[in-house]
Structures are given as structure tokens and as C-alpha cells.
PDB file with SEQRES, HELIX, SHEET and CRYST1 records, atoms N, CA, C and O in Angstrom:
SEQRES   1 A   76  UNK UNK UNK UNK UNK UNK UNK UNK UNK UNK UNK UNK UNK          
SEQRES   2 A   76  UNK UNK UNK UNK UNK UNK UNK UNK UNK UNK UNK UNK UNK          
SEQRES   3 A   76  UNK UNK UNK UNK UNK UNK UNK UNK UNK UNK UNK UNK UNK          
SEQRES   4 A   76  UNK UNK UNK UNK UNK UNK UNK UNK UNK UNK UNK UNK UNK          
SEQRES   5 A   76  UNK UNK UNK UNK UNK UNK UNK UNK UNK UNK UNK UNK UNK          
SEQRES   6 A   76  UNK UNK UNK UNK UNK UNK UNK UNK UNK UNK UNK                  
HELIX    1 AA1 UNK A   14  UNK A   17  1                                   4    
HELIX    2 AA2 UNK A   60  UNK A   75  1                                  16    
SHEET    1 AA1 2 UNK A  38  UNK A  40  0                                        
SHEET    2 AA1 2 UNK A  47  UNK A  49 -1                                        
CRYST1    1.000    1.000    1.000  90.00  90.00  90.00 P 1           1          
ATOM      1  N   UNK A   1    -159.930 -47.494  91.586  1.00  0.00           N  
ATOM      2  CA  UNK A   1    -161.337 -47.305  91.281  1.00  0.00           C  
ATOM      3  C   UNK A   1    -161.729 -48.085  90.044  1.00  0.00           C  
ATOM      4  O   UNK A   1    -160.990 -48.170  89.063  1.00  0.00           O  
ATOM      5  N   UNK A   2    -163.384 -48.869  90.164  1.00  0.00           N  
ATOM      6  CA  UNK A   2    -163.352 -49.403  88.781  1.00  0.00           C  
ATOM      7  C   UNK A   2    -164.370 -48.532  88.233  1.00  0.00           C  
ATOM      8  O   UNK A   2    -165.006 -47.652  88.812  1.00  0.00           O  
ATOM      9  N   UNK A   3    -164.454 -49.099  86.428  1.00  0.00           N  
ATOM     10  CA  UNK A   3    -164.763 -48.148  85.431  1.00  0.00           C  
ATOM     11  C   UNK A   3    -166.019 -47.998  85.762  1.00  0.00           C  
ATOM     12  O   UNK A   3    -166.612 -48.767  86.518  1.00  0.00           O  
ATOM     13  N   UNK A   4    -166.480 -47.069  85.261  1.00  0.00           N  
ATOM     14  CA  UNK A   4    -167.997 -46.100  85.137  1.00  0.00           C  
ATOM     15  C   UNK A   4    -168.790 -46.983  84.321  1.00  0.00           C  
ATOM     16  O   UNK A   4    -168.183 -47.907  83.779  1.00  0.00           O  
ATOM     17  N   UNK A   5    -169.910 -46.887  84.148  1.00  0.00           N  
ATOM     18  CA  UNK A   5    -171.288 -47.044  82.985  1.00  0.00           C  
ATOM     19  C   UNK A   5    -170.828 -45.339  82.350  1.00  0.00           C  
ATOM     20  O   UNK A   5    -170.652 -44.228  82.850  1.00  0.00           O  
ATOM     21  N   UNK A   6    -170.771 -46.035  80.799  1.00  0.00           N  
ATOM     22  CA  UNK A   6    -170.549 -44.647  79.720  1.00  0.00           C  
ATOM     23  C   UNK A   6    -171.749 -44.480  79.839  1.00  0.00           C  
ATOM     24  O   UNK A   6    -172.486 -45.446  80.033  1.00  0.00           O  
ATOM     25  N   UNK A   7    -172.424 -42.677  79.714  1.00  0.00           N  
ATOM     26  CA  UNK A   7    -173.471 -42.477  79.478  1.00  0.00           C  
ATOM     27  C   UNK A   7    -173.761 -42.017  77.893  1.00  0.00           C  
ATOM     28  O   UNK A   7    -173.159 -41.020  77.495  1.00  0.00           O  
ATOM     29  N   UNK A   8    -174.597 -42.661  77.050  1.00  0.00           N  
ATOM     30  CA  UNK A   8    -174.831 -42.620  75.910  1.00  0.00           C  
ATOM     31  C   UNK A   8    -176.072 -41.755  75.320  1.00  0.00           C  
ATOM     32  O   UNK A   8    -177.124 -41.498  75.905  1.00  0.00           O  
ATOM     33  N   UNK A   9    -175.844 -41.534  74.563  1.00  0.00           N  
ATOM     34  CA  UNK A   9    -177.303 -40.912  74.224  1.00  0.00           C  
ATOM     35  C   UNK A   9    -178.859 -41.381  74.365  1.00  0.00           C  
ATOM     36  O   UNK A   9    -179.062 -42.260  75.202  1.00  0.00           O  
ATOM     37  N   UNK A  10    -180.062 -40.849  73.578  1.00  0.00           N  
ATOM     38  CA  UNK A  10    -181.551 -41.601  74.291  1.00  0.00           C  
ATOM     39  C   UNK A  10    -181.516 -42.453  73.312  1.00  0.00           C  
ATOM     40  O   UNK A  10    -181.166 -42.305  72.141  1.00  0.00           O  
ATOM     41  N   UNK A  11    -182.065 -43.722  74.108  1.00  0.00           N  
ATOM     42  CA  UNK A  11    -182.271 -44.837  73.332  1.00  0.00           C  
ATOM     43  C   UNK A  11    -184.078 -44.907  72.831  1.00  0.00           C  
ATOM     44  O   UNK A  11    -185.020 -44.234  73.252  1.00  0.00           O  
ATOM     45  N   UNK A  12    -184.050 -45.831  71.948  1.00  0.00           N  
ATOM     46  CA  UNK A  12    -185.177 -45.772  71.337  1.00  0.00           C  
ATOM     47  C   UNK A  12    -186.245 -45.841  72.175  1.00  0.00           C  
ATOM     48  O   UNK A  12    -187.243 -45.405  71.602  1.00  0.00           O  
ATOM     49  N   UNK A  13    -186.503 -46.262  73.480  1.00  0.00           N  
ATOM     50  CA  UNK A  13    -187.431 -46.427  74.552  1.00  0.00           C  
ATOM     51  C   UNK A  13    -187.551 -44.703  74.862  1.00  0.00           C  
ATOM     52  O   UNK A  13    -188.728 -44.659  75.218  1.00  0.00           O  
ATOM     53  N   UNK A  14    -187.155 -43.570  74.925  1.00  0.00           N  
ATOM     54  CA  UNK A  14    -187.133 -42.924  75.551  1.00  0.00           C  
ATOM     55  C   UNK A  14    -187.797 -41.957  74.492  1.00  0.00           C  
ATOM     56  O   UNK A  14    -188.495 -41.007  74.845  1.00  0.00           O  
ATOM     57  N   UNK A  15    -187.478 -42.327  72.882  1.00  0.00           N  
ATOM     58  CA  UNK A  15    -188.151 -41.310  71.991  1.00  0.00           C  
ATOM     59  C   UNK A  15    -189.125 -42.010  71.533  1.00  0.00           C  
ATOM     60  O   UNK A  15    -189.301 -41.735  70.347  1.00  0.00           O  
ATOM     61  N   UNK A  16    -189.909 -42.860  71.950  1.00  0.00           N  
ATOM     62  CA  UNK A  16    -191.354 -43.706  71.664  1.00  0.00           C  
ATOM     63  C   UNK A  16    -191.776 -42.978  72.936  1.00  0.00           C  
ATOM     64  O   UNK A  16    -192.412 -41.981  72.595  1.00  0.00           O  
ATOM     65  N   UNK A  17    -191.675 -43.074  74.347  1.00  0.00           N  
ATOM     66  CA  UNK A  17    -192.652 -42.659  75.256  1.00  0.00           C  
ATOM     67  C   UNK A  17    -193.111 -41.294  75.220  1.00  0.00           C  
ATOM     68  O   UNK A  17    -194.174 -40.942  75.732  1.00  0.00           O  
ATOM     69  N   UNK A  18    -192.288 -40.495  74.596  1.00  0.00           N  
ATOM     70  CA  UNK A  18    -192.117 -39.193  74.897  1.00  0.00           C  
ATOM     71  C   UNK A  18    -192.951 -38.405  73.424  1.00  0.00           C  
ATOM     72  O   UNK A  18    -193.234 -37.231  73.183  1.00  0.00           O  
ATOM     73  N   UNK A  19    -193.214 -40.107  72.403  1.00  0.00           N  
ATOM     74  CA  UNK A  19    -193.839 -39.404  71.514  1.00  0.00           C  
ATOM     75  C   UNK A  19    -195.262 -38.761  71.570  1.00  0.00           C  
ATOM     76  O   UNK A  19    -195.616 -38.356  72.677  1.00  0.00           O  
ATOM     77  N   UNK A  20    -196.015 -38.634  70.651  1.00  0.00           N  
ATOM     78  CA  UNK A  20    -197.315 -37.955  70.987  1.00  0.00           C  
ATOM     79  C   UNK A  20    -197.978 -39.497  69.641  1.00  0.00           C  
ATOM     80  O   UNK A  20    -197.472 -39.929  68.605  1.00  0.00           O  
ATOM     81  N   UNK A  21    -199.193 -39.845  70.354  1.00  0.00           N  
ATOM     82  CA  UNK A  21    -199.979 -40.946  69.827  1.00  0.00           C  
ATOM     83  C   UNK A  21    -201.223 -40.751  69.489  1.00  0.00           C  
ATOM     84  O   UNK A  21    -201.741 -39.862  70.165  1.00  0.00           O  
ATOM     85  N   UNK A  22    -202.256 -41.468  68.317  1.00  0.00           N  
ATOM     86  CA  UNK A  22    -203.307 -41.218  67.432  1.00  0.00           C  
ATOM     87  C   UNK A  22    -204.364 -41.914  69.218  1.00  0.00           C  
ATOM     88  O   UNK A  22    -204.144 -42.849  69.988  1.00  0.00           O  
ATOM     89  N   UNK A  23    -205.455 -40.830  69.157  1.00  0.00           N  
ATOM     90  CA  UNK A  23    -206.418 -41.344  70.130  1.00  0.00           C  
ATOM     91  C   UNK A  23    -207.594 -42.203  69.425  1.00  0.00           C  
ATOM     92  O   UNK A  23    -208.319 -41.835  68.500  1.00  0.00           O  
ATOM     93  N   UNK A  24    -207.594 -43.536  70.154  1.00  0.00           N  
ATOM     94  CA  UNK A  24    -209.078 -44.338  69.385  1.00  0.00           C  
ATOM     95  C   UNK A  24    -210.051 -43.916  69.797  1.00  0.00           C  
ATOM     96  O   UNK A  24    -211.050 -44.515  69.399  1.00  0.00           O  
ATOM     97  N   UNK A  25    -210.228 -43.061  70.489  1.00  0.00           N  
ATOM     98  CA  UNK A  25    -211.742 -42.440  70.851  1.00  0.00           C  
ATOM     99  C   UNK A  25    -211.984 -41.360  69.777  1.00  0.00           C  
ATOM    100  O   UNK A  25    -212.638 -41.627  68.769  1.00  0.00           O  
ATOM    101  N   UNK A  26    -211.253 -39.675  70.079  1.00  0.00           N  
ATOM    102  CA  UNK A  26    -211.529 -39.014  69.248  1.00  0.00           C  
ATOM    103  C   UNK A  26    -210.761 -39.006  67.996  1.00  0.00           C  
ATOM    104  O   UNK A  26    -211.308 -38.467  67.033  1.00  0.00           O  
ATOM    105  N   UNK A  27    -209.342 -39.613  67.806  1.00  0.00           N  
ATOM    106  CA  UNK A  27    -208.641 -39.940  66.095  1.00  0.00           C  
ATOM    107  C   UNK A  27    -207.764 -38.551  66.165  1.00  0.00           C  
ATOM    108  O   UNK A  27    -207.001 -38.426  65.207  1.00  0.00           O  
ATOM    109  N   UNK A  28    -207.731 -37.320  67.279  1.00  0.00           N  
ATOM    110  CA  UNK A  28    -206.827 -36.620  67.220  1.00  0.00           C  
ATOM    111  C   UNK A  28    -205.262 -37.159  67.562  1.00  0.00           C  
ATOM    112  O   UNK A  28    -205.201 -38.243  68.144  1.00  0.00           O  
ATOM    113  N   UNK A  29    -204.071 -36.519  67.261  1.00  0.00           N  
ATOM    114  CA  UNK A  29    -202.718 -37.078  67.867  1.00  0.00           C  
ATOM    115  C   UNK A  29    -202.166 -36.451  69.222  1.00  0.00           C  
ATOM    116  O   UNK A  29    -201.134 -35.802  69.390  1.00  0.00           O  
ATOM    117  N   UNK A  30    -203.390 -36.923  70.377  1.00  0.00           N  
ATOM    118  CA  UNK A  30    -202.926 -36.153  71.281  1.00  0.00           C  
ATOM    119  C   UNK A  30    -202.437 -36.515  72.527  1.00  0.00           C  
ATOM    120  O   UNK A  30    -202.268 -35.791  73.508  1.00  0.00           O  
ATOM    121  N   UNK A  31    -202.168 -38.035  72.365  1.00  0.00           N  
ATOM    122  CA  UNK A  31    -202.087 -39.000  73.560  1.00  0.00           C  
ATOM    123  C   UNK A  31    -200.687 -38.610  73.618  1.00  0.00           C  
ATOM    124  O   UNK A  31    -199.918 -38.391  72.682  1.00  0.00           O  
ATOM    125  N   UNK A  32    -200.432 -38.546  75.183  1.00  0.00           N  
ATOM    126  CA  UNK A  32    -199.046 -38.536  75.787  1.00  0.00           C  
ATOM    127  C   UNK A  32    -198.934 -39.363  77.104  1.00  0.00           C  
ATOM    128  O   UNK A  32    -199.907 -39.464  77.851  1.00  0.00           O  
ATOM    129  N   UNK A  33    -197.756 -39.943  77.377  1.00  0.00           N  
ATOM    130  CA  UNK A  33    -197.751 -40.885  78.219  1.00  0.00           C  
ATOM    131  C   UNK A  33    -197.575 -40.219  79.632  1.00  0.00           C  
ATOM    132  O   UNK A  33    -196.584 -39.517  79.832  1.00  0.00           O  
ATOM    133  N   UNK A  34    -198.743 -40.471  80.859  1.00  0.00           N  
ATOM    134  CA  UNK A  34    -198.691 -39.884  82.175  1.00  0.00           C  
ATOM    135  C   UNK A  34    -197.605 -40.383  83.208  1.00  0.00           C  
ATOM    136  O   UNK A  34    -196.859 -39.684  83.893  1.00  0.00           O  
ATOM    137  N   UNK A  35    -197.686 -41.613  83.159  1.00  0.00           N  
ATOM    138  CA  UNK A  35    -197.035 -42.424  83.652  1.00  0.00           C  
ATOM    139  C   UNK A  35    -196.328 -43.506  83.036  1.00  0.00           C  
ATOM    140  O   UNK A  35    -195.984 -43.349  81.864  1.00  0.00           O  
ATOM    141  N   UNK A  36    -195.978 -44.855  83.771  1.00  0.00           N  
ATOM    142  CA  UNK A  36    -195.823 -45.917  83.354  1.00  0.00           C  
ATOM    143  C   UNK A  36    -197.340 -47.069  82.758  1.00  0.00           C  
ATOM    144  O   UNK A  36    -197.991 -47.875  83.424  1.00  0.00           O  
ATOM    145  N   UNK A  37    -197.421 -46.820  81.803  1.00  0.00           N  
ATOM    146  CA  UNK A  37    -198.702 -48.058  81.456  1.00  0.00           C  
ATOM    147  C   UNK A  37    -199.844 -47.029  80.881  1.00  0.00           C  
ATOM    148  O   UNK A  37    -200.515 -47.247  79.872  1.00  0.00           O  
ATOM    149  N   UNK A  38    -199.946 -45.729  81.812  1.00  0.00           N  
ATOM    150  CA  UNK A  38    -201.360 -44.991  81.764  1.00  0.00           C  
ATOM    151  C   UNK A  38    -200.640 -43.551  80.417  1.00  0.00           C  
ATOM    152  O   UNK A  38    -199.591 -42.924  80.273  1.00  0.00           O  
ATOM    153  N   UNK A  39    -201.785 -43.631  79.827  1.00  0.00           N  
ATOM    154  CA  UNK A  39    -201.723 -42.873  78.503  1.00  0.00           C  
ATOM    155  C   UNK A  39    -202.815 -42.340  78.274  1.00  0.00           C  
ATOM    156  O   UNK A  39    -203.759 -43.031  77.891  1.00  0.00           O  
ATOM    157  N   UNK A  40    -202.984 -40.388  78.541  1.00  0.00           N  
ATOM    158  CA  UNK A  40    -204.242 -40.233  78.466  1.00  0.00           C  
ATOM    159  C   UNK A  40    -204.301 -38.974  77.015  1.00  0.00           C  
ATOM    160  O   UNK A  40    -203.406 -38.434  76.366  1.00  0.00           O  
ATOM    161  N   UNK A  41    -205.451 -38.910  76.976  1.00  0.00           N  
ATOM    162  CA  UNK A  41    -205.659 -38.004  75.362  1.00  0.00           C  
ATOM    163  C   UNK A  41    -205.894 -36.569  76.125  1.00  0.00           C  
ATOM    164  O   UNK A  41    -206.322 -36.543  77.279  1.00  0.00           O  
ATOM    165  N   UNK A  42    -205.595 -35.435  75.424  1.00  0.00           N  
ATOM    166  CA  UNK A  42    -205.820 -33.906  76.210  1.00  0.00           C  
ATOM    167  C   UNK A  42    -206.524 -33.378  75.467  1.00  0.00           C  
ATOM    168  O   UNK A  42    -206.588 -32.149  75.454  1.00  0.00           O  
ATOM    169  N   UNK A  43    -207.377 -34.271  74.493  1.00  0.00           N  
ATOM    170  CA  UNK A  43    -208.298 -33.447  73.301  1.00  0.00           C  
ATOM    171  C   UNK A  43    -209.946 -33.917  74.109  1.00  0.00           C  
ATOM    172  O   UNK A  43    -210.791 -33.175  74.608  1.00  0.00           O  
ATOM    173  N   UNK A  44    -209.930 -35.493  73.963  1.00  0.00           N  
ATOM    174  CA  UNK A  44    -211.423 -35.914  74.674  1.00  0.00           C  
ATOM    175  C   UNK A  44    -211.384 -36.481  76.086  1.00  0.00           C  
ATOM    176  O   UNK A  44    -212.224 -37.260  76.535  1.00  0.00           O  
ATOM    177  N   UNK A  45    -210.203 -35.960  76.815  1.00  0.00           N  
ATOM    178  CA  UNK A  45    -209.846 -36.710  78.505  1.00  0.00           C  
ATOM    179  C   UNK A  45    -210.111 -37.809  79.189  1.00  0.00           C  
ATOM    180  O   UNK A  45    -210.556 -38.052  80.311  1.00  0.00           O  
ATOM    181  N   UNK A  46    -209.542 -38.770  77.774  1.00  0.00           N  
ATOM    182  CA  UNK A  46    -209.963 -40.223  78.263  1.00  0.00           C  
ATOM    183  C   UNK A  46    -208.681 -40.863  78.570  1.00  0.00           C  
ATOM    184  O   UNK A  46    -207.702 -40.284  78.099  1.00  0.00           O  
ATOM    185  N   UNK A  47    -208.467 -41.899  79.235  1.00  0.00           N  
ATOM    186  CA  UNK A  47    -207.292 -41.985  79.911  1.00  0.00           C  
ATOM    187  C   UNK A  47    -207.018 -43.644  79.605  1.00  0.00           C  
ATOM    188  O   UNK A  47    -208.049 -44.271  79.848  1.00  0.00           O  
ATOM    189  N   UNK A  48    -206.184 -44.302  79.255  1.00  0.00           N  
ATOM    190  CA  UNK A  48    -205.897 -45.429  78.181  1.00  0.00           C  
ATOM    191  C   UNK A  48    -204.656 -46.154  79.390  1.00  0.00           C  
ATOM    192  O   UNK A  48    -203.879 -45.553  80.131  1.00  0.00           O  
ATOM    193  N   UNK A  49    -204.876 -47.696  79.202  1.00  0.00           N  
ATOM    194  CA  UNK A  49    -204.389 -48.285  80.264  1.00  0.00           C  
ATOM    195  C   UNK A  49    -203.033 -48.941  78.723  1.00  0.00           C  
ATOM    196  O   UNK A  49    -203.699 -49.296  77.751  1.00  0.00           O  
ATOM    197  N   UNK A  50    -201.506 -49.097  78.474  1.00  0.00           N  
ATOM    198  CA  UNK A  50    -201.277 -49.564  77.776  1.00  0.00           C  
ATOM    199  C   UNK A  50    -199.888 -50.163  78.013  1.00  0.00           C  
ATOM    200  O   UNK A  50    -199.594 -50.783  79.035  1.00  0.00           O  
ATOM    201  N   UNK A  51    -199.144 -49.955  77.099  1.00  0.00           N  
ATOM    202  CA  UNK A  51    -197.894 -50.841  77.495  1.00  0.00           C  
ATOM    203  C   UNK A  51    -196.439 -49.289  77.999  1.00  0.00           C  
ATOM    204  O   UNK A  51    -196.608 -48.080  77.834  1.00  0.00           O  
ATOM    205  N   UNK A  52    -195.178 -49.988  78.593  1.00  0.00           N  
ATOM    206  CA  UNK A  52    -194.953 -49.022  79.597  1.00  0.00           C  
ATOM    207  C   UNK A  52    -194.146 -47.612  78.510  1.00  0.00           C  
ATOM    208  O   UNK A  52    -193.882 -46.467  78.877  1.00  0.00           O  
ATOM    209  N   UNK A  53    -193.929 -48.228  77.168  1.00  0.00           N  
ATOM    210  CA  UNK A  53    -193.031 -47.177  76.311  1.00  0.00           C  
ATOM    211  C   UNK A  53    -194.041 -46.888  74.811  1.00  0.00           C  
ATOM    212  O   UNK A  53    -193.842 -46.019  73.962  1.00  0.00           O  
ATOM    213  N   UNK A  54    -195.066 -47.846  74.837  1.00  0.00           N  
ATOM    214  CA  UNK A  54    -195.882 -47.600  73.481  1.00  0.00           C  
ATOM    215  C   UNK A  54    -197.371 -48.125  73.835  1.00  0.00           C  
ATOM    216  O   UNK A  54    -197.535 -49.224  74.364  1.00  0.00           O  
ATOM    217  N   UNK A  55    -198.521 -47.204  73.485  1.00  0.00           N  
ATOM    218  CA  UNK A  55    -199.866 -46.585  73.370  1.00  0.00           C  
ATOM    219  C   UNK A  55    -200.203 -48.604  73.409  1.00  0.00           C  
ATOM    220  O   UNK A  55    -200.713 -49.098  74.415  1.00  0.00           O  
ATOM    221  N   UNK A  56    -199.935 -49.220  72.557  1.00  0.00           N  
ATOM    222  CA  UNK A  56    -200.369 -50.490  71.785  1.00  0.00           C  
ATOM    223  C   UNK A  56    -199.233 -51.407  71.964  1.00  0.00           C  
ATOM    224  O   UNK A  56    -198.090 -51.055  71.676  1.00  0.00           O  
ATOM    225  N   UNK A  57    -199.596 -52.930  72.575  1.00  0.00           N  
ATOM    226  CA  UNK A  57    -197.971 -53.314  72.582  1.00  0.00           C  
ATOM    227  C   UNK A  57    -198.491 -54.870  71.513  1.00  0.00           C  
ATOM    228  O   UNK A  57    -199.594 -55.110  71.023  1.00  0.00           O  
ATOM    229  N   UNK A  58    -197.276 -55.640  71.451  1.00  0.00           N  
ATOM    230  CA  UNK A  58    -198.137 -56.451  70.445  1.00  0.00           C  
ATOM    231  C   UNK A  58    -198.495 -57.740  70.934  1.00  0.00           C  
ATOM    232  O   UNK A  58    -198.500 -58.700  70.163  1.00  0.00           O  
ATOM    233  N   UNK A  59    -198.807 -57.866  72.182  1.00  0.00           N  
ATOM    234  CA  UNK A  59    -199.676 -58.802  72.935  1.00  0.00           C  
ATOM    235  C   UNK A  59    -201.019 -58.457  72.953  1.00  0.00           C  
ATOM    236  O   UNK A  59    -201.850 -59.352  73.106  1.00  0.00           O  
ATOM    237  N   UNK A  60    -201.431 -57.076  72.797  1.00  0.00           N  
ATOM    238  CA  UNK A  60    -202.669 -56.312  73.101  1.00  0.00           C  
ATOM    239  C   UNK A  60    -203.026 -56.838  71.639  1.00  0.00           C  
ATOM    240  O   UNK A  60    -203.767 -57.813  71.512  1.00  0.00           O  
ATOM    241  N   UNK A  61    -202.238 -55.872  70.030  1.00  0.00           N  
ATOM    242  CA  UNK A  61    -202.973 -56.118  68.972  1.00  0.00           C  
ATOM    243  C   UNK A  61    -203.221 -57.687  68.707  1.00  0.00           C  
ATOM    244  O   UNK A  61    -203.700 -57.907  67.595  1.00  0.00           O  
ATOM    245  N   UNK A  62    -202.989 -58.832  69.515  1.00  0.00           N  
ATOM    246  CA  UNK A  62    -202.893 -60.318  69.154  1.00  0.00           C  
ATOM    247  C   UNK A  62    -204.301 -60.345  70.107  1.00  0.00           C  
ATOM    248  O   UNK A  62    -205.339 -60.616  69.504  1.00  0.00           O  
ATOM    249  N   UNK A  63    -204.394 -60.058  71.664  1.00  0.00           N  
ATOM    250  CA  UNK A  63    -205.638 -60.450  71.737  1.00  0.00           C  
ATOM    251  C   UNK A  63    -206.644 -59.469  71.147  1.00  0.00           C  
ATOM    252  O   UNK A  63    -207.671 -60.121  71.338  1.00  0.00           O  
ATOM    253  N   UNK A  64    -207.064 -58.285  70.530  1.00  0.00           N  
ATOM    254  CA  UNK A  64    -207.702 -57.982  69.913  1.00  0.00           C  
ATOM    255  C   UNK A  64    -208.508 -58.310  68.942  1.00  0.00           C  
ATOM    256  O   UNK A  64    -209.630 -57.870  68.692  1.00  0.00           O  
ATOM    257  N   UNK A  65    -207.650 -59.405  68.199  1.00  0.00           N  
ATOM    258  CA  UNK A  65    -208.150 -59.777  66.807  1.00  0.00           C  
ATOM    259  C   UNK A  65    -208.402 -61.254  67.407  1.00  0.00           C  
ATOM    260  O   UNK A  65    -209.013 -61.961  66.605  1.00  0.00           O  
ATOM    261  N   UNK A  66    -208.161 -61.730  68.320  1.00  0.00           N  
ATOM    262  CA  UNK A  66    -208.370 -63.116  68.712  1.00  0.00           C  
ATOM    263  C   UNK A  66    -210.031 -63.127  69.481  1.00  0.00           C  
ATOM    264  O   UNK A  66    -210.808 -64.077  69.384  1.00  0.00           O  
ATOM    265  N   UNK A  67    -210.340 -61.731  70.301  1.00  0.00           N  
ATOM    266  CA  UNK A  67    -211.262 -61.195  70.632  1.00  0.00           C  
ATOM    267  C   UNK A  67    -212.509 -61.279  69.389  1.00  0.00           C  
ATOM    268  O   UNK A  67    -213.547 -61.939  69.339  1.00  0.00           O  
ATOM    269  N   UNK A  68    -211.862 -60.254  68.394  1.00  0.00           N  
ATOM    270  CA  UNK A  68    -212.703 -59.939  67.264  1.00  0.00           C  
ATOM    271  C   UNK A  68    -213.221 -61.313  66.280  1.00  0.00           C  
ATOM    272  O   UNK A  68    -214.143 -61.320  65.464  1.00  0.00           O  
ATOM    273  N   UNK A  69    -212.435 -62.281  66.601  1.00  0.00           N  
ATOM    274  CA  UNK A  69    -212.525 -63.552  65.506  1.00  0.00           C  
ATOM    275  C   UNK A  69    -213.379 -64.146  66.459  1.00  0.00           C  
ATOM    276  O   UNK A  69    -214.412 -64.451  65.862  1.00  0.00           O  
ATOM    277  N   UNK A  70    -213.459 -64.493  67.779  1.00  0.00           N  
ATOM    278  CA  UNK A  70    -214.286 -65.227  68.544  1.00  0.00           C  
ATOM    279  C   UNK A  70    -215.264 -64.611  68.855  1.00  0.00           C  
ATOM    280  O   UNK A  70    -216.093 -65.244  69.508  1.00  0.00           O  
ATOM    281  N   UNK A  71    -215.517 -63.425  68.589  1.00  0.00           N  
ATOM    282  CA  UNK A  71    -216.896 -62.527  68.861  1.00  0.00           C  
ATOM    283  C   UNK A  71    -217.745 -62.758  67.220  1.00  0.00           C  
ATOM    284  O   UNK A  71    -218.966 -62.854  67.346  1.00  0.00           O  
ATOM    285  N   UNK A  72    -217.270 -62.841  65.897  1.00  0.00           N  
ATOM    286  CA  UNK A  72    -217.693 -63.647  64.597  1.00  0.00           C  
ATOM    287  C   UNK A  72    -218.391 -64.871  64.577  1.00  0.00           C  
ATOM    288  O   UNK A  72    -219.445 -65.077  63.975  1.00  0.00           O  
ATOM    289  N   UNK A  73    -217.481 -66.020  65.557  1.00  0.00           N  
ATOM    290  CA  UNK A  73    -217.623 -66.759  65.728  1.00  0.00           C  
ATOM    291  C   UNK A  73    -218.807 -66.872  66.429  1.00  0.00           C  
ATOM    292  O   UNK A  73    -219.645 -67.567  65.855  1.00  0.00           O  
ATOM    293  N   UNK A  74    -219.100 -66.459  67.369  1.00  0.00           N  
ATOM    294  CA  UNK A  74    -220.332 -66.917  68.569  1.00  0.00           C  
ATOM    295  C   UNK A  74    -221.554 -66.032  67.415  1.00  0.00           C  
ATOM    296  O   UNK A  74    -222.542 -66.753  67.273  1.00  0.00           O  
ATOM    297  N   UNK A  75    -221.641 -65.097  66.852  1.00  0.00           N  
ATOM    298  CA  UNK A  75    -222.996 -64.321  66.143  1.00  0.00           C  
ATOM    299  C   UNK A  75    -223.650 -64.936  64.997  1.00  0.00           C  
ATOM    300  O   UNK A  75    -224.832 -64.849  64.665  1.00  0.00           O  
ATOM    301  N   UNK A  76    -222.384 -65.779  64.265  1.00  0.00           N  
ATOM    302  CA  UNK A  76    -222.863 -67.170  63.349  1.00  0.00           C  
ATOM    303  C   UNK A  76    -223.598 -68.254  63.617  1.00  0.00           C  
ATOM    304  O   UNK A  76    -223.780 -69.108  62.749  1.00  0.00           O  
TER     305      UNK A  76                                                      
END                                                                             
């Protein structure tokens, strides 16, 4: 017989999804992850499309501010 996969303890993916996250609508910490991607708040029941282990991933905060600089841009 060949060897097993050791099973190890939770890796850092597993205690980020499972955390509880700040909501940008109402600013309570009540976001929990439903699924894969979908993250909804249980304070104002709004339901947040995001990345599959964290609320914000850092492709999102890059177009945000790339958003926010070209929305400056066009009101000038």
C-alpha cells in the first residue's frame, strides 16, 4: 500500500472564511461567508459578491481606486 496525505490542522484559508467581516453598507461586523464568492450581512440583509476565502480580495481594492481616480479624472 502507498502512503496517505497526513491530515494537518486548519490552514489559514479556512480561519479567514469562517471569520466574521466589517459590512460597507451598515459598518456592523456581521458578514459571514454563504457560500463560495457570496458574503451576506445578517444585520442590513445585503448580500456581497467577493473573493472565495476573503470579503475584499486585492484585485477588487486595485480596481476600486483605479475606478475612483478615473471617476476624478472625467469631473475635472
Amino acid at each position: 500500500m502507498s502512503k496517505r496525505t497526513k491530515k494537518v490542522g486548519i490552514s489559514g484559508k479556512e480561519v479567514s472564511q469562517h471569520a466574521r467581516y466589517t459590512c460597507t453598507f451598515c459598518g456592523k461586523n456581521t458578514v459571514r461567508r454563504s457560500s463560495v464568492g457570496i458574503w451576506s450581512c445578517k444585520a442590513c440583509k445585503k448580500t456581497l459578491a467577493g473573493g472565495a476565502y476573503t470579503v475584499s480580495t486585492p484585485a477588487a481594492a486595485a480596481m476600486r481606486s483605479t475606478l475612483r481616480r478615473l471617476r476624478e479624472i472625467t469631473e475635472v
